[in-house]
N, C-alpha and C positions, 0 to 999 in steps of 0.2 A: 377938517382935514387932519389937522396935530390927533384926533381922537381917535381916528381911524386909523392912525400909522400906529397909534400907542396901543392900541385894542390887537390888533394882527401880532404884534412882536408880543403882547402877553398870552395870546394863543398859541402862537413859535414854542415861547418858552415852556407852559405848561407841555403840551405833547412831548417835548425834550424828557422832560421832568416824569414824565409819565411815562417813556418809553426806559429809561434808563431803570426805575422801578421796576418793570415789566422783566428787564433781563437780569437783574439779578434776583427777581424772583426764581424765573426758569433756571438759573445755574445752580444756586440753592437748591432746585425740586431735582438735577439732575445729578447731584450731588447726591443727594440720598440715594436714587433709584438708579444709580450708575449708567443712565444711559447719558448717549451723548447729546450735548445740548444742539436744538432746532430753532428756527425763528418760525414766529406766528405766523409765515405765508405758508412754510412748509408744512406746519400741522393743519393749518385748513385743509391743505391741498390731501392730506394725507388722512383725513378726516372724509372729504368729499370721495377720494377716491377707493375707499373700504369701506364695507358693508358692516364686518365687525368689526366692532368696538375696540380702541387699545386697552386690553388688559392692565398694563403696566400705567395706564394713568394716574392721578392722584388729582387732589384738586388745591388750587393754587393758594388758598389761606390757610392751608396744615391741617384742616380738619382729616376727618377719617377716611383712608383711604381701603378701597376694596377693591380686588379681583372681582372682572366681568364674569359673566355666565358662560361656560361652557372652556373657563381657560384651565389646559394641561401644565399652566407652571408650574414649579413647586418651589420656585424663590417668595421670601417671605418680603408682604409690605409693610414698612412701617411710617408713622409720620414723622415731622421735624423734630420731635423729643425723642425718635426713638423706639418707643414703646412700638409692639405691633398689632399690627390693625387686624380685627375680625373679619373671616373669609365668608364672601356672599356666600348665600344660603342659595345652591344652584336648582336651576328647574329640572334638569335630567334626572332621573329616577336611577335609586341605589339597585346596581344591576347583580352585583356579586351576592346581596344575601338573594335577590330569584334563584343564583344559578348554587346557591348553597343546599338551597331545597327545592329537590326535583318536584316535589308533587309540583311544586305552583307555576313548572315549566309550561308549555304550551305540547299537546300531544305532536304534533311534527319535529319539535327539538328535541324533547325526549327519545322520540325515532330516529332520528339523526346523531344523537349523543349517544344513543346504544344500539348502532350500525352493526357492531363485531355479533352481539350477542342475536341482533335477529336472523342476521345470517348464518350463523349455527344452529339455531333453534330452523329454519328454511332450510338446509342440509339436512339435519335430521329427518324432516317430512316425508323428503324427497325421496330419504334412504327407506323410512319405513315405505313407501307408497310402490318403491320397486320391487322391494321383498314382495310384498303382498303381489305384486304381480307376476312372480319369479313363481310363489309357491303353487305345487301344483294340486287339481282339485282333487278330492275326496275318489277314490276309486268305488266305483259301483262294485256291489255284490253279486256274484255271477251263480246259477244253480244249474244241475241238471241230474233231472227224476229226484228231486224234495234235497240233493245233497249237495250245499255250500260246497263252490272250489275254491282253491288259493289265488289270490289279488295276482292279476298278471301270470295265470299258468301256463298259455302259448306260448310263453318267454321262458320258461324255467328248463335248465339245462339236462342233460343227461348226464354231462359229468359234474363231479362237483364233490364236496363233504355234506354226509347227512346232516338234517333239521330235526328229524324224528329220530329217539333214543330206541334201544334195544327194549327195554321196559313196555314202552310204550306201544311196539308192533307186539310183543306177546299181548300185552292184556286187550289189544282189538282181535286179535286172532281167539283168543278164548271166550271171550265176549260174543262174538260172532259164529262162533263154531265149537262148541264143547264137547263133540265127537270127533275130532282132527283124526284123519286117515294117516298116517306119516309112519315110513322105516325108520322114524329117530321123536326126538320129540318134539314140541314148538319151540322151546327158548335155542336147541339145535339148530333148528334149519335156520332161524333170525341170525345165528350165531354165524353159519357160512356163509349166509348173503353179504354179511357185512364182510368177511374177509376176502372170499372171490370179487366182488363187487370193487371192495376198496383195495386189492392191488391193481386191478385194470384204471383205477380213478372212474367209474361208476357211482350215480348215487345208488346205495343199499336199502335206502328208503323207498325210496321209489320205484325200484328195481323188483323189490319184496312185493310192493302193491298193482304191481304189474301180474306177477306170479298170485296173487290173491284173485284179480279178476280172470284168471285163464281156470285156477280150478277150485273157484265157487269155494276161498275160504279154507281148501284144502280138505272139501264135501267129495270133489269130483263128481260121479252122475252123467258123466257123457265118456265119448271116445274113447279118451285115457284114462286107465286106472292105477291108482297107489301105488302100483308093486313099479307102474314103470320109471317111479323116479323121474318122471317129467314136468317140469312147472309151469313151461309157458307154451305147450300145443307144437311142440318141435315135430315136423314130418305128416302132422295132423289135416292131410291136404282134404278128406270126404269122411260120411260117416261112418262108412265102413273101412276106414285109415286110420288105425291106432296111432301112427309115429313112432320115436322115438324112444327106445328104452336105454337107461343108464343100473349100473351096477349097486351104486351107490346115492344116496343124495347129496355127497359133497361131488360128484363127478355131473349131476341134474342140475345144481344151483350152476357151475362150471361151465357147461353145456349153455345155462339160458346167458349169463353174462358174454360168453361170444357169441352170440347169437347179436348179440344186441352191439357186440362191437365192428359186426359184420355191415350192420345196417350206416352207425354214424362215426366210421372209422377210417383212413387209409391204411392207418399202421396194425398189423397183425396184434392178434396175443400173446402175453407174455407167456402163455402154458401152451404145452400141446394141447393144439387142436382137437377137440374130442366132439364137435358141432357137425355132424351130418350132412347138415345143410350150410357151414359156413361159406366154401368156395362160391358157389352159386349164389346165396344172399350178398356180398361181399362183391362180385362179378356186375352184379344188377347195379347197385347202390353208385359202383364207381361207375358206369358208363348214364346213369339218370341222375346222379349226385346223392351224395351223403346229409343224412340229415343230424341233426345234434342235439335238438330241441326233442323232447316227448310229444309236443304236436304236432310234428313232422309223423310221426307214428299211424295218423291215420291217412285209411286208404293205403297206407304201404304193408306193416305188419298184417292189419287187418285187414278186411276189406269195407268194416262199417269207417263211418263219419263219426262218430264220436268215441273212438276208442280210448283215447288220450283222456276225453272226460269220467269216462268211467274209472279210470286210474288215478288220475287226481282227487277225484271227491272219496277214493279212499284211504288214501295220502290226506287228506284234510283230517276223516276221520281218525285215522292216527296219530296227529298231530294233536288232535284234541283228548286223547287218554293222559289218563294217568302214569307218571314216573316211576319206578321203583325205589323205594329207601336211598339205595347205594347209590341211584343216580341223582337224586334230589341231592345230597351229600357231595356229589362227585362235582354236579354245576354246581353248589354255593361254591366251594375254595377254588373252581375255577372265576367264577365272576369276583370273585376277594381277591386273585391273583391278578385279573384284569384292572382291576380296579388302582392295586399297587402298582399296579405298571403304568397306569396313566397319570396318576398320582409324581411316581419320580420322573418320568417324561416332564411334568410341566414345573416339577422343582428343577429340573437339568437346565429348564427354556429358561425360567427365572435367572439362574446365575447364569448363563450365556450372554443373557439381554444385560445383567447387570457388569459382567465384564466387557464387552461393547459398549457400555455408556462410558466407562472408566478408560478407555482405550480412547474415544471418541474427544472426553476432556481432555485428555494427556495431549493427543495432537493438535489441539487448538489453544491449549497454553502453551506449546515450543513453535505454534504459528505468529503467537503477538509477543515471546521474545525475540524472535528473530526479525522482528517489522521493528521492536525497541532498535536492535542492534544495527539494521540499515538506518535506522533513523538518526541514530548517534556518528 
């Protein structure tokens, strides 16, 4: 019985003895690690009820102490001397040099990290894919009897300023006819057309090759002859109806341009009247409508269905001669003049744009002093 009671009280006392050891170990280890000191029910518990590990442990004989895996601290451990202790060697893989070097990204990250730049490179597509379907096709080449007409000639106006130069209607007129019938000479009559023509605002071009199909190049060989000074069959109703005679070929060029304002006009000529038939042409037009177009021409001047093509494919052929010297000269220093004028146009746009950006700064630096000054 005495052994028993003496055995119990020396078990008493070691546990004493041992727990007291125990606490000033922990106040020690929480000395170093400045946390605050716990008793061993609450780290069990605190143990049992966390899945991760306490970083900030140490182990209880001073040996070396380490940072668990995956901790974000960055206070340093050290042990009871001091010294500081080497940092576990983590399992998580060093992510900053991946993202240092793109190749070794993964192609979705990549995509995702250069969102801005595919979406501009996808704008672009978009842009080109619309053009392409803005532009419009190739026009087909139109003929009639072996001679190319001009792209879209049902559309081409009656008024307007010439395409074809004075040069260019001489040397098809002599090319085509080197017996020219005429009370003046060719580069003459080209000479009036352009000027009766271009005061009405007629084209002269096409005005001229209107008057080329009516007499055969200026051959004649039918109804009217040379001396009447007629260009375009004015009066010319049967074959035994010569029409129209004029005094002059500047009073016959005169004559066919109202003629022709009779048909796609309301407003009168600027010259007297010297058109035989304008009242009446003029009378018709306004009560059936006026037409404006040269394709309007057929079936009305004429009575064929292809009058208008007849006049254009030689309107094409005059278009395709040769310039004169002086006018080869005369277009270079105009397209050199055009040229300069588009030229200081987009120098003008330049400093415009560049005084607008400067204007544009100036009001957004006196916007964030004035946000300083509310702020103050």
């Amino acid at each position: 019985m005495k052994f028993f009671k003496f055995s119990t009280a020396l078990a008493v006392a070691s546990c004493f003895l041992i727990n007291s050891i125990g606490h000033a170990t922990m106040k020690e280890e929480h000395e170093l690690t400045g946390e605050k000191p716990t008793s061993q029910i609450e780290r069990v518990v605190a143990k049992k009820g966390s899945s991760v590990p306490n970083s900030k442990a140490s182990s209880h004989n001073g040996r070396q102490l380490s940072k668990m895996e995956g901790s974000s601290s960055k206070q340093k451990v050290t042990s009871r001397n001091g010294k500081e202790l080497p940092k576990a060697k983590s399992s998580v893989p060093n992510q900053k040099a991946a993202f240092k070097n793109e190749k070794q990204l993964p192609k979705m990250e990549r995509a995702s990290k250069n969102k801005q730049e595919a979406l501009k490179i996808e704008a672009k597509l978009d842009t080109k894919k619309a053009q392409e379907k803005v532009k419009p096709a190739p026009v087909k080449k139109e003929y009639f009897r072996g001679m190319e007409l001009p792209a879209n000639y049902r559309e081409i106006s009656i008024y307007g300023s010439p395409v074809a130069t004075k040069g260019q209607a001489v040397n098809l007129i002599r090319q085509m006819n080197k017996d020219v019938k005429l009370d003046c000479s060719v580069e003459e009559i080209v000479s009036l057309y352009w000027v009766e023509a271009g005061r009405e605002g007629v084209r002269p071009d096409v005005a001229l090759a209107q008057a080329l199909v009516e007499t055969g190049y200026f051959t004649y060989g039918g109804t009217v002859k040379p001396k009447q000074n007629n260009y375009c069959g004015l009066g010319t109703t049967g074959k035994k109806v010569r029409g129209a005679k004029f005094k002059t070929p500047e009073l016959g060029v005169r004559a066919h341009i109202q003629h022709l304002l009779a048909y796609s006009n309301a407003k009168k000529p600027s010259t007297e009247i010297i058109d035989p038939r304008y009242e009446l042409a003029h009378a018709i037009r306004k009560e059936r409508g006026f037409v404006d177009k040269w394709y309007g021409l057929n079936g009305t001047w004429a009575m064929g269905s292809h009058y208008c093509e007849k006049i254009m494919g030689i309107y094409q052929l005059m278009l395709g001669m040769e310039m004169s010297e002086a006018e080869k000269q005369e277009l270079l220093v105009r397209q050199k003049l055009e040229q300069e004028q588009r030229e200081a146009k987009l120098k003008k746009d330049k400093k415009y744009r560049k005084q607008m950006e400067k204007e544009a700064k100036a009001r957004k630096k006196a916007e964030k002093e004035a946000k300083k000054r509310k702020q103050k």
